[in-house]
ROSE-4610 file (N, C-alpha, C; in Angstrom, 1 decimal, always signed):
// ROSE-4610
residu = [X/X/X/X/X/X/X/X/X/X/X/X/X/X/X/X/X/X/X/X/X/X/X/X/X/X/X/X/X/X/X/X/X/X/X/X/X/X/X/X/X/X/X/X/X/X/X/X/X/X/X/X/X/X/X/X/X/X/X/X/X/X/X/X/X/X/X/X/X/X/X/X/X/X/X/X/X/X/X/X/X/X/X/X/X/X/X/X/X/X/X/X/X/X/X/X/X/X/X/X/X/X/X/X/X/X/X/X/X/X/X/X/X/X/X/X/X/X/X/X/X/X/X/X/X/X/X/X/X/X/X/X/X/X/X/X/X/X/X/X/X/X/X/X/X/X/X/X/X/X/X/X/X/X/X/X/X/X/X/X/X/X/X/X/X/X/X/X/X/X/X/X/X/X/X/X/X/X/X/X/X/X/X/X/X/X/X/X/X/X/X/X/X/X/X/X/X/X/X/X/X/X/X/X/X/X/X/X/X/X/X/X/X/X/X/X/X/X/X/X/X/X/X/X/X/X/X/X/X/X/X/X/X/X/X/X/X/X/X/X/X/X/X/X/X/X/X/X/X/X/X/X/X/X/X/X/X/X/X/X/X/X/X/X/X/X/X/X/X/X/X/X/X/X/X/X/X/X/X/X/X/X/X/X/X/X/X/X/X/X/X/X/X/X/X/X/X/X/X/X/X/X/X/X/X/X/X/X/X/X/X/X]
num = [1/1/1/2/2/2/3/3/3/4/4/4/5/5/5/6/6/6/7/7/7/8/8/8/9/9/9/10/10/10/11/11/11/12/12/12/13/13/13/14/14/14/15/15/15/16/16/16/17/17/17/18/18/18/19/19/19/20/20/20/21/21/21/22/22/22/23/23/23/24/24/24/25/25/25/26/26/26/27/27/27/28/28/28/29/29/29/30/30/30/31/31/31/32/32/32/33/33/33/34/34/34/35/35/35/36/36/36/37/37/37/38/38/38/39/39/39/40/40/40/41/41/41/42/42/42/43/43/43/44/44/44/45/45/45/46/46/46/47/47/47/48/48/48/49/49/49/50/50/50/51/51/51/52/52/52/53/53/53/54/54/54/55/55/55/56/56/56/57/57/57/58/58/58/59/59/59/60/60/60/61/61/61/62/62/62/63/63/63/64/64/64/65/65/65/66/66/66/67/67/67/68/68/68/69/69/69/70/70/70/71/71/71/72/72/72/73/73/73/74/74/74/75/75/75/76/76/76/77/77/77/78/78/78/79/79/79/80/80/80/81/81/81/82/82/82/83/83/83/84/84/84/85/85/85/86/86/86/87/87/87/88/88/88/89/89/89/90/90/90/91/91/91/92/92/92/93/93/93/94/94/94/95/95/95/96/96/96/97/97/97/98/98/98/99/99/99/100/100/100/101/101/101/102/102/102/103/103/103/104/104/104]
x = [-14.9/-13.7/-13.1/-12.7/-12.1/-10.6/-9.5/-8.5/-7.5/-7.4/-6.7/-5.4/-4.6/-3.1/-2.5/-1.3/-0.1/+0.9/+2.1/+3.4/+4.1/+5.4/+6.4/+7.5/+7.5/+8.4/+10.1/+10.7/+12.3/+12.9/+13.3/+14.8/+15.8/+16.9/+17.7/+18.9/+19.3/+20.6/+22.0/+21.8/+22.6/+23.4/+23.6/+24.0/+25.6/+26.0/+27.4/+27.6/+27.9/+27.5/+29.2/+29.0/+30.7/+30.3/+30.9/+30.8/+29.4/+28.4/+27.3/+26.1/+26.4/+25.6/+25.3/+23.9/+23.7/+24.6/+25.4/+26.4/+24.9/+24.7/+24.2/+22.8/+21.8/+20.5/+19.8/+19.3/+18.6/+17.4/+15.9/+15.3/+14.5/+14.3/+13.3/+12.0/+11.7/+9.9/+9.8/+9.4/+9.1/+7.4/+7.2/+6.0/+5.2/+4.1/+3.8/+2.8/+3.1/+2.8/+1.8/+0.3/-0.2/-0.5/-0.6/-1.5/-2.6/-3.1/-4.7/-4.6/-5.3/-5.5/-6.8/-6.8/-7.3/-7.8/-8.9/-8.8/-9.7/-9.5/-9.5/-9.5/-10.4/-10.2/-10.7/-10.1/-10.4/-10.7/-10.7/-11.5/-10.3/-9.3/-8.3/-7.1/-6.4/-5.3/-4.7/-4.0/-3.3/-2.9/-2.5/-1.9/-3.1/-4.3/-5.2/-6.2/-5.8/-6.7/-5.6/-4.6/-3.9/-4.0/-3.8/-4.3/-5.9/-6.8/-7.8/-8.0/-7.3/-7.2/-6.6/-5.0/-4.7/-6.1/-6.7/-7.9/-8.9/-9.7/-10.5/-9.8/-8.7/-8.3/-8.3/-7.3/-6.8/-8.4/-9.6/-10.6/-10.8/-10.9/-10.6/-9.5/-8.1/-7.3/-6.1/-5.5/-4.0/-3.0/-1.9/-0.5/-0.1/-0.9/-0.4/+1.4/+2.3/+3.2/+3.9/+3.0/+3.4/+2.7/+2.2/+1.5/+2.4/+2.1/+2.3/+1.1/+2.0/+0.8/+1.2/+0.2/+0.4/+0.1/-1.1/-1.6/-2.2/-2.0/-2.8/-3.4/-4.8/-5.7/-6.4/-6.9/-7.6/-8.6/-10.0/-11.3/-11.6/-12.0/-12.0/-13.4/-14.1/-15.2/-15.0/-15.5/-15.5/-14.3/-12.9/-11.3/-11.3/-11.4/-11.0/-10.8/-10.2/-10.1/-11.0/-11.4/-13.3/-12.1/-11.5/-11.3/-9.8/-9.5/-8.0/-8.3/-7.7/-7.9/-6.9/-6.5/-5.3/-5.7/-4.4/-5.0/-3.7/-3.9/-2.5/-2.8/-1.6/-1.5/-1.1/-1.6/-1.5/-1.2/+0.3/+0.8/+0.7/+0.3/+0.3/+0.5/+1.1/+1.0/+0.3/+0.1/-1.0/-1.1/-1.6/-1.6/-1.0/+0.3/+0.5/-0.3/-1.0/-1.9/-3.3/-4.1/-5.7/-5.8/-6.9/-7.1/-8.2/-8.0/-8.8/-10.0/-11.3/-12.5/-12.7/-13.5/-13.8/-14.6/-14.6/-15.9/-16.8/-17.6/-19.1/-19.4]
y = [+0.1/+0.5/-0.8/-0.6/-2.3/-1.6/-2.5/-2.2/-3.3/-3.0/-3.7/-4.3/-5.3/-5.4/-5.8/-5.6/-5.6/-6.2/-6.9/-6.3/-6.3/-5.4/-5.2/-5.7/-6.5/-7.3/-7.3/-7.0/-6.4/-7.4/-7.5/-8.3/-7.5/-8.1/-7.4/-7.5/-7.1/-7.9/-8.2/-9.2/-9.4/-10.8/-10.8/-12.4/-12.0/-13.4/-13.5/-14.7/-14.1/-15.2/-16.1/-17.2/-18.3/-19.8/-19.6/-20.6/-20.8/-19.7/-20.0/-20.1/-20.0/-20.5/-19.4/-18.9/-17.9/-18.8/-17.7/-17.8/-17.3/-16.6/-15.3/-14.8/-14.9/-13.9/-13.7/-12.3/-12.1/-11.4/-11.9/-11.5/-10.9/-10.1/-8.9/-8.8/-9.5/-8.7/-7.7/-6.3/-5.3/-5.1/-5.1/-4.7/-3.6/-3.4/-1.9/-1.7/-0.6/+0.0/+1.3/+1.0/+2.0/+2.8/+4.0/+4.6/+5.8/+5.4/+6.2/+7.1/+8.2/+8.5/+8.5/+8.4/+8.4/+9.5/+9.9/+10.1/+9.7/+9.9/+9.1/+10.0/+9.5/+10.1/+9.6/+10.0/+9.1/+10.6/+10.0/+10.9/+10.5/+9.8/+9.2/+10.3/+9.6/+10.2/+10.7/+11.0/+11.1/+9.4/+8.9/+7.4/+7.0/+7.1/+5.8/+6.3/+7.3/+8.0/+7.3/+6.8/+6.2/+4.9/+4.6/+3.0/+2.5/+3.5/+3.3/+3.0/+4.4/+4.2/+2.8/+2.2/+1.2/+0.2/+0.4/-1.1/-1.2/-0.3/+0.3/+0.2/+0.2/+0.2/-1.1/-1.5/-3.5/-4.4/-3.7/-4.6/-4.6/-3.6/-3.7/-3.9/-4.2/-4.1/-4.3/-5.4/-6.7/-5.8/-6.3/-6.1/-4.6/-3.9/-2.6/-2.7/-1.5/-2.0/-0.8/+0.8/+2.0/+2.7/+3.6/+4.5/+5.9/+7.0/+8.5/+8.9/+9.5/+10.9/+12.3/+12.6/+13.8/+15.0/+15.1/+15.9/+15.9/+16.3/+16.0/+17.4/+17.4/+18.5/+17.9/+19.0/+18.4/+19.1/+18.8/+19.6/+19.7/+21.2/+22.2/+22.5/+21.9/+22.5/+23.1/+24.1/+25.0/+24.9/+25.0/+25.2/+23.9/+22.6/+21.6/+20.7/+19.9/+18.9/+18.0/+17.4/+16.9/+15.8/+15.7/+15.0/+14.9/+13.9/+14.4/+13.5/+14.1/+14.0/+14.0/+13.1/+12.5/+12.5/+12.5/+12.6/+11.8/+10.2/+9.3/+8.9/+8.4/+8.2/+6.5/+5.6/+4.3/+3.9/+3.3/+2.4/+1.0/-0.1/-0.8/-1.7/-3.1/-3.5/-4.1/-4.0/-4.7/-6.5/-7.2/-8.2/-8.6/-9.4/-9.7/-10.5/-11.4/-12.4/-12.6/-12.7/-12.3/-13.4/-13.9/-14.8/-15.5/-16.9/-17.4/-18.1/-17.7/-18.1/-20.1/-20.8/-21.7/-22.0/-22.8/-23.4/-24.8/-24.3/-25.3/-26.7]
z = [-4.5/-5.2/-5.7/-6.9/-7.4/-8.1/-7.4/-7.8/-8.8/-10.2/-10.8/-10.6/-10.4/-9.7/-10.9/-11.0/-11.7/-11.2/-11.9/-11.7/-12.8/-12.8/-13.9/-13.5/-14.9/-15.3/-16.2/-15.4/-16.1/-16.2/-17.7/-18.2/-18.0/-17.3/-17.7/-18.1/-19.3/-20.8/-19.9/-19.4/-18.6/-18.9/-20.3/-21.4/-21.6/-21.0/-21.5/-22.2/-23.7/-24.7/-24.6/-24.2/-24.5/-25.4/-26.4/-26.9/-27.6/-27.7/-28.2/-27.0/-25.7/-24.8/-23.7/-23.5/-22.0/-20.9/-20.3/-18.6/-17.9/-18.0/-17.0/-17.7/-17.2/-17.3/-16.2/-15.9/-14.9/-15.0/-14.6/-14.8/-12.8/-13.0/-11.9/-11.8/-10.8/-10.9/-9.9/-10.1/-9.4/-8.6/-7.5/-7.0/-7.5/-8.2/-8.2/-7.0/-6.1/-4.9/-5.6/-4.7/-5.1/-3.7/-3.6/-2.3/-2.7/-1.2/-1.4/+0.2/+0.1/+1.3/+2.1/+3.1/+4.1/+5.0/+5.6/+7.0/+8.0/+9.3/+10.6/+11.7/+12.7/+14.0/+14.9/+16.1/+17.6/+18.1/+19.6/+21.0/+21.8/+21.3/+22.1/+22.3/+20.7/+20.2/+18.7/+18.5/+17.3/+16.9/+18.1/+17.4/+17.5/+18.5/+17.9/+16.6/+16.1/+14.8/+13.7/+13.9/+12.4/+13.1/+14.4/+14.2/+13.6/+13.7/+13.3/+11.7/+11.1/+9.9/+9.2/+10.0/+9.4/+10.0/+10.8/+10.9/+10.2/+9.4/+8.3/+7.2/+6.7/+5.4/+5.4/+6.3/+6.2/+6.1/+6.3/+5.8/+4.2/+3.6/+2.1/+1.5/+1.7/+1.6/+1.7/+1.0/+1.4/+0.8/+1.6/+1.4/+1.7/+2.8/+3.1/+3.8/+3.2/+3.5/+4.5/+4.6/+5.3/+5.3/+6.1/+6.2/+6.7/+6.2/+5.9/+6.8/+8.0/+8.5/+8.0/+6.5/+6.0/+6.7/+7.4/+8.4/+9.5/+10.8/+11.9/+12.3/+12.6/+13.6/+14.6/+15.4/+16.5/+16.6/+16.5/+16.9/+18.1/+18.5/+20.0/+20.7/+21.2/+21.8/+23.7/+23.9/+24.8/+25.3/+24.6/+25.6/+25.7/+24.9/+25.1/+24.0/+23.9/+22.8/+22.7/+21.5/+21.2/+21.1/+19.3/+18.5/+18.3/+17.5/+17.1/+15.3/+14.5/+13.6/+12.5/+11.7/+10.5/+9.3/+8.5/+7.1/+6.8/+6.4/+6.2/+4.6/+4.2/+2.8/+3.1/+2.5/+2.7/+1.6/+1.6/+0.9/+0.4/-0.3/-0.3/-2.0/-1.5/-3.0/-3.4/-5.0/-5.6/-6.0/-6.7/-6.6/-7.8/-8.4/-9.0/-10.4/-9.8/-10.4/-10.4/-11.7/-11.6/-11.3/-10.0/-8.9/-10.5/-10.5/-11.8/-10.9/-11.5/-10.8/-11.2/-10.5/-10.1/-10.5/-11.9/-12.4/-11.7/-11.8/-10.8/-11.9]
């Protein structure tokens, strides 16, 4: 998976013109946050099936900043619980700046 990074960049007309001269400008850089889902499961729990998930994503994957448990089940063999099982939505942001390669 290759994920392009971004960020947007807001002016905003925030000029108070005296005498000819900017008082005041303020410029914004906004994060763009993308998410992806996920799922995951332990033999444990519900919590160690999203801590799992956040340890598997955080290998591919910088600046996660929240995770979403959209759905949780649990798989049942003979009157008992096997599995426990999540479906999280992971948040994270992208990278502002294309990393410039290193000429040899």
């Amino acid at each position: 998976m290759q994920i392009v990074g971004c960020q947007l960049h807001i002016s905003l007309n925030c000029r108070i013109l005296s005498n000819n001269k900017i008082i005041n400008q303020k410029t914004t850089t906004m994060s763009i946050v993308k998410v992806i889902e996920v799922i995951s499961s332990s033999e444990k729990s519900f919590d160690d099936a999203v801590e799992q998930a956040v340890k598997e994503s955080s290998k591919t994957i910088r600046n996660i900043d929240s995770v979403w448990v959209k759905d949780m089940k649990v798989h049942v063999k003979d009157g008992k619980i096997k599995s426990y099982g999540v479906i999280c939505k992971v948040s994270f942001r992208l990278d502002g700046e294309k990393k410039k390669k290193k000429k040899d």
